[in-house]
C-alpha positions in Angstrom: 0.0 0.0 0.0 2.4 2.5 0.7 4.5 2.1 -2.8 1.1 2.4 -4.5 1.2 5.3 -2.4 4.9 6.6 -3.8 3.4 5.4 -7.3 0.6 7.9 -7.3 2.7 11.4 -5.9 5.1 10.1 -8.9 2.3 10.1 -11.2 0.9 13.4 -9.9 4.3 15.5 -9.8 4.9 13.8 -13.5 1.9 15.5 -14.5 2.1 18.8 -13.0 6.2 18.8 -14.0 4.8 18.1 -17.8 1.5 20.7 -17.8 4.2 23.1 -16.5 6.9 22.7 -19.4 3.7 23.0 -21.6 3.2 26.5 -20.0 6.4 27.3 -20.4 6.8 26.3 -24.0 3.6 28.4 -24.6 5.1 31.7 -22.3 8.3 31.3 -24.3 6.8 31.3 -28.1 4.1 34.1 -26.5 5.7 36.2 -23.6 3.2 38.7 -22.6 0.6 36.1 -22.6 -0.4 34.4 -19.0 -1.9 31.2 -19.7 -4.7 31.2 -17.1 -6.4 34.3 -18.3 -5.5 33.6 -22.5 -9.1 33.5 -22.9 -10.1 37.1 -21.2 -7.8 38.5 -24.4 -9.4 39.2 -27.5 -6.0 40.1 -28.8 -2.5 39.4 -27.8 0.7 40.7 -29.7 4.0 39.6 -29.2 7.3 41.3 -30.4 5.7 42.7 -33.5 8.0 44.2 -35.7 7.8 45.9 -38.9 10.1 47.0 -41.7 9.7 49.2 -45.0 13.1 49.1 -46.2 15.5 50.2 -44.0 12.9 52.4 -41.9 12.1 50.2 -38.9 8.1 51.1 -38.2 7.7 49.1 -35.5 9.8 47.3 -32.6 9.0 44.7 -30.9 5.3 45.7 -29.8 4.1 43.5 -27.2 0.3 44.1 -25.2 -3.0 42.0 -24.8 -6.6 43.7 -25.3 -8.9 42.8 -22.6 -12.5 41.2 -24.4 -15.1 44.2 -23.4 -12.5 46.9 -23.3 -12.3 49.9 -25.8 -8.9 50.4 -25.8 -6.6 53.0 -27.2 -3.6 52.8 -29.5 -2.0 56.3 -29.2 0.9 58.0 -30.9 2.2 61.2 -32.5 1.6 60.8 -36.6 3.9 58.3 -37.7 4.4 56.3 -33.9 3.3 53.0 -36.0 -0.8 53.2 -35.4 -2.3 52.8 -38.7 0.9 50.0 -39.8 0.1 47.9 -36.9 -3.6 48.0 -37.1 -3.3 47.4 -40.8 -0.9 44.0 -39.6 -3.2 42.5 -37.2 -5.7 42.9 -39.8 -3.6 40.9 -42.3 -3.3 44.0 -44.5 0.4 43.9 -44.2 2.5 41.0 -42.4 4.9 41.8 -40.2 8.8 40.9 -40.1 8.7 39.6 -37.0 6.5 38.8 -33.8 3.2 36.9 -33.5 -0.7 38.1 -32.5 -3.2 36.0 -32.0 -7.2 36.7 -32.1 -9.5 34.9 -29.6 -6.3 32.9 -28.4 -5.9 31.5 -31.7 -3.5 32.9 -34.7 -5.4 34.9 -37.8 -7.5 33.2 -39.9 -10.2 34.3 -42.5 -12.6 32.3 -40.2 -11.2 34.6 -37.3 -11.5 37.2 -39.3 -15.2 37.1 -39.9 -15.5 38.0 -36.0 -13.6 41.3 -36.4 -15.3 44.5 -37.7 -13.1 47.4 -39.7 -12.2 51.0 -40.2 -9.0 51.5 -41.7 -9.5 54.8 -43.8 -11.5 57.3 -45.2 -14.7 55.9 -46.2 -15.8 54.7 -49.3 -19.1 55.2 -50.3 -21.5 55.8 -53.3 -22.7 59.7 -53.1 -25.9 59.1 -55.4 -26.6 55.9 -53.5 -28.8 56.1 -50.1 -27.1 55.3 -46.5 -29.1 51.8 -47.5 -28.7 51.2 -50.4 -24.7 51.6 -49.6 -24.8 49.0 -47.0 -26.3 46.9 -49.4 -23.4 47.0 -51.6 -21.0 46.8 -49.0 -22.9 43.3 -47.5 -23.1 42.3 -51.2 -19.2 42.7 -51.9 -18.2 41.4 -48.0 -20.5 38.9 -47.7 -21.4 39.6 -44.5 -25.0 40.0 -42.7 -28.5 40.1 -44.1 -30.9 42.7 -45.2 -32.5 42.5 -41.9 -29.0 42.5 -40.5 -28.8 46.1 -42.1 -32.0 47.4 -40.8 -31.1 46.7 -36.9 -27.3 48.6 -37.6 -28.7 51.6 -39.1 -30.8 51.7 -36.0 -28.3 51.3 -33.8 -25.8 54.0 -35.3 -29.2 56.0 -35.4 -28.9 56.5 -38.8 -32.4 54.7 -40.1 -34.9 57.7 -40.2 -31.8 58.5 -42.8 -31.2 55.7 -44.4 -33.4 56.9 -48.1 -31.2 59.8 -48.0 -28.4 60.4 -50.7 -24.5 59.3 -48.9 -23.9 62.7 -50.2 -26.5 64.7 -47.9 -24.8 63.3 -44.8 -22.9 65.3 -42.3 -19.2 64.3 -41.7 -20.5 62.6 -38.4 -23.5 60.7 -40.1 -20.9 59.6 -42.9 -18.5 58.0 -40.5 -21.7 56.8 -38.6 -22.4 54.9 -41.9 -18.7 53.5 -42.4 -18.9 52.2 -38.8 -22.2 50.8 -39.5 -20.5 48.5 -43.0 -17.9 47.7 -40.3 -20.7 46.3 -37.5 -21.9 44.0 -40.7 -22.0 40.3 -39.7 -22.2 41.0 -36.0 -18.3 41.1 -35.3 -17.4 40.9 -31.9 -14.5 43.6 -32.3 -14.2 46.4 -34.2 -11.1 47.8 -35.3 -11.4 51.5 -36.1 -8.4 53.7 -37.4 -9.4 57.5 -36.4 -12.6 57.4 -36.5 -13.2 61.2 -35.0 -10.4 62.5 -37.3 -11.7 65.6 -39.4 -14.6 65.4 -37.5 -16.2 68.7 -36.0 -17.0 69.3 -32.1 -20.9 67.8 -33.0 -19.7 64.8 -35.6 -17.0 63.8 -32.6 -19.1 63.6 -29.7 -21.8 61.4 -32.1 -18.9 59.1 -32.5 -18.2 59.2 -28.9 -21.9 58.3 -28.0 -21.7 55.7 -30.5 -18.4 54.2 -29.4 -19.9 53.4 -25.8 -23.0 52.2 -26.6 -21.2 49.7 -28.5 -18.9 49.2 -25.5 -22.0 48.8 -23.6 -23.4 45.8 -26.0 -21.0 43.8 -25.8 -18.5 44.8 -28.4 -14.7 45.2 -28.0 -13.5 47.9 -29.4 -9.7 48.8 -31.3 -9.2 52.5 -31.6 -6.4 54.2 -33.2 -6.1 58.1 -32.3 -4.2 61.3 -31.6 -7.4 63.0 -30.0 -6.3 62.6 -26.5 -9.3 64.2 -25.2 -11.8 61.9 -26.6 -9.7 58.7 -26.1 -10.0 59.6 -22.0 -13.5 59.7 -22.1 -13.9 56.7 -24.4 -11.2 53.8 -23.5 -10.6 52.0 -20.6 -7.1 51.0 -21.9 -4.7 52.4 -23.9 -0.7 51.8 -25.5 1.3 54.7 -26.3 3.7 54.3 -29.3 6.4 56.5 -30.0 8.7 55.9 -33.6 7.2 52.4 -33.4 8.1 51.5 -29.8 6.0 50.8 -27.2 6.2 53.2 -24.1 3.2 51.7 -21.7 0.1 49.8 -21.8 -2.5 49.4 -19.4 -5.5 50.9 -17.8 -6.3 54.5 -18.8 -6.1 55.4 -14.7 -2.9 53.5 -14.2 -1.0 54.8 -17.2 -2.4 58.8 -16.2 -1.5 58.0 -12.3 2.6 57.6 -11.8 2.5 59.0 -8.6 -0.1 60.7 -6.2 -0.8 64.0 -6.3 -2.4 65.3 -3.7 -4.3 68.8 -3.9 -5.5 70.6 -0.2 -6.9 74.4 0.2 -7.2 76.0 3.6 -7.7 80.2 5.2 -3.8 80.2 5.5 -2.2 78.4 2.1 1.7 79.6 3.4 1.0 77.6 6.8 -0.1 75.0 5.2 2.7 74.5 2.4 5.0 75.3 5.3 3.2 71.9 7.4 3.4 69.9 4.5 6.6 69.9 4.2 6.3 67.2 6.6 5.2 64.8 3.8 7.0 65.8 1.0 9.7 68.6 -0.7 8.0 69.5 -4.0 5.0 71.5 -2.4 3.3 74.1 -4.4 1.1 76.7 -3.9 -1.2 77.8 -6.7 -2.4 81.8 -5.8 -5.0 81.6 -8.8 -6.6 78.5 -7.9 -5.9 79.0 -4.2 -4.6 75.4 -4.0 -1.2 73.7 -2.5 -0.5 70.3 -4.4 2.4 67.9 -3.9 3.4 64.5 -4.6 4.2 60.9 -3.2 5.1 58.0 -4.5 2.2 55.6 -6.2 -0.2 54.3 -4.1 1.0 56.0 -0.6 -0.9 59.2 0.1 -3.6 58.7 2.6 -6.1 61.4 2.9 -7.1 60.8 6.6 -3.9 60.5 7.6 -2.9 63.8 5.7 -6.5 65.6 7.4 -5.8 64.8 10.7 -1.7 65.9 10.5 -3.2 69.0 8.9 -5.9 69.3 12.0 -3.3 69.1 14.8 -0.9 71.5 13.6 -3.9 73.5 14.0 -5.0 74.2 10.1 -8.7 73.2 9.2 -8.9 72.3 5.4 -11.5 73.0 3.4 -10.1 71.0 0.2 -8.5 67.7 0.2 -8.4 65.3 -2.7 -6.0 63.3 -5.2 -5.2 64.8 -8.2 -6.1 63.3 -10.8 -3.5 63.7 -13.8 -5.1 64.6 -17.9 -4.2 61.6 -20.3 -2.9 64.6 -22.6 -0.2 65.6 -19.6 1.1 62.3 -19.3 1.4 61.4 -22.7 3.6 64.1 -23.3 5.6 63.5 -19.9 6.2 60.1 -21.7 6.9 60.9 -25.3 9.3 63.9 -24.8 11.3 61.6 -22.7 
C-alpha cells in the first residue's frame, strides 16, 4: 500500500512537471501572454516588428486587449498606429513577432468576428445610407438585409437611411462606415481615427456611439491622436512613440505615476509650510488658491494627511488626489 502510495505522488508530480513545461513552452513562443487568463484576451501581440526598407516602423510591440475593453492605440503621426492596425488585420505582415485573435492565430474564419475602419470611407454619393450597406454586405459577404435594418438603428442612422451618402454630415458619414464595419455581427471592431476631421458635434456622435457599443457587448480597437476623446472613451490604452512601445494598461494606471495630492485651507503659506512634513516638492497655486504635492504611487492617505493637517492646528477646506489629464502624461512620456 504504501508504494502504491509513492506510485501515485510520482504520477501526480509527472503530470504537474509536464502541464508546467507545456506552459512554459507556450510563455516562451508568446511572452506577454499568461496562460490562465489567455481567454479574457481578444487580442494578444507579441514582439511585433515591422520594416519598410530600411525604416524600422515598428519594434518589438508587445500588449494584450482585454474582451469588453475599448482600448486605445496612441501616438504622434507616424508612432506606427495605422501600420500595426493594418498587420493585425492581415493587410500587411509583419517581419517579426506573432498576434493571436480569440487565443488563436489569424485566420479568415477569425477574421469574420472582427469589424473594420482602416480609412476614409468609401461610399456611393448618389446611393442612399441603405442602399450603400447593401453593396458593402453584397461585396463582403457579411450579414442580411435585416442584419442592415437593426445597424442603421443602432448607429441612429435609419430615419436617414433613403437619404443620398452625399447629404450626410461628416459625423452621419463616419456613422455609416462604422455601421458597414458592425456587418455580420463582429465581436470587435477595429477603427483607425474614426473622429479624425470630424467637428465638435460629428466627434461627440462618435463618442456616444463608441460606448454604446462598449455597452453591448463589443470590444473595441481605436487608433487616435485626440487625447481628449480617447480619455472619455477607452478604458485602456498603448502609447507608441517611432514604433516602440512606451506603456500599456489601464487608462487610470497609465495617467497616475505618482499621487498627487491637492489641499486648500484660510492660510495656504502655513499649510505649504506643514506639508513639508510629507514631501519637498509643495506648491502653492495663488489663482486656484490650492497647495498640491506629490508621493510615491499608491501611498498618500487622505485621513492621515486631514488629521496631520488638524493638529498642527490648520482646518482644510479641500483635500483630494489629483487626478492627472491623459494629454499631460502622454507628453511627460513621449518627450522623454
Amino acid at each position: 500500500m504504501k508504494y502504491i502510495k509513492r506510485l501515485g505522488k510520482f504520477i501526480c508530480s509527472f503530470d504537474i512537471f509536464a502541464l508546467t513545461l507545456k506552459h512554459k513552452v507556450l510563455f516562451n513562443y508568446y511572452p506577454q501572454i499568461k496562460f490562465d487568463y489567455i481567454m479574457s484576451y481578444v487580442l494578444s501581440l507579441s514582439n511585433i516588428t515591422k520594416f519598410f526598407g530600411q525604416v524600422q516602423a515598428l519594434k518589438d510591440v508587445s500588449f494584450n486587449v482585454p474582451e469588453g475593453s475599448v482600448f486605445g492605440i496612441l501616438g504622434p503621426n507616424g508612432s506606427g498606429k495605422t501600420t500595426l492596425l493594418s498587420i493585425i488585420l492581415d493587410v500587411l505582415k509583419a517581419n517579426n513577432g506573432n498576434f493571436l485573435w480569440f487565443g488563436q492565430p489569424g485566420s479568415p474564419a477569425q477574421r469574420r468576428k472582427i469589424g473594420s475602419l482602416l480609412e476614409t470611407p468609401n461610399f456611393y454619393h448618389y446611393l442612399s445610407g441603405v442602399d450603400n450597406l447593401k453593396v458593402t454586405q453584397s461585396i463582403s459577404g457579411r450579414g442580411t438585409d435585416e442584419d442592415i435594418t437593426q445597424i442603421l438603428q443602432k448607429v441612429k442612422l435609419y430615419e436617414r437611411r433613403k437619404s443620398r451618402f452625399k447629404t450626410y454630415s461628416l459625423g452621419m458619414k463616419q456613422r455609416l462606415a462604422i455601421a458597414g464595419s458592425l456587418l455580420g455581427d463582429p465581436k470587435v471592431l477595429v477603427l483607425d481615427e474614426p473622429t479624425n476631421g470630424l467637428d465638435p458635434e460629428g466627434i461627440a456622435e462618435i463618442r456616444e456611439l463608441i460606448i454604446e457599443l462598449k455597452n453591448s457587448g463589443h470590444t473595441i480597437v481605436i487608433a487616435s491622436h485626440l487625447l481628449d476623446e480617447v480619455e472619455k472613451v477607452c478604458t485602456h490604452v498603448a502609447i507608441l512613440k517611432m514604433g516602440t512601445l512606451i506603456t500599456t494598461g489601464e487608462v487610470n494606471e497609465v495617467m497616475q505615476d505618482e499621487d498627487m495630492v491637492e489641499l486648500s485651507a484660510a492660510d495656504l503659506n502655513g499649510l505649504a509650510i506643514i506639508l513639508q512634513h510629507f514631501s519637498t516638492h509643495v506648491t502653492i497655486n495663488n489663482v486656484s488658491s490650492m497647495v498640491q504635492f506629490p508621493l510615491p504611487k499608491g501611498t498618500a492617505k487622505l485621513d492621515e494627511i486631514n488629521s496631520f493637517c488638524f493638529s498642527k492646528g490648520i482646518v482644510l477646506n479641500h483635500l483630494l488626489f489629483k487626478k492627472k489629464r491623459l494629454e499631460t502624461r502622454f507628453f511627460e512620456l513621449t518627450n522623454n
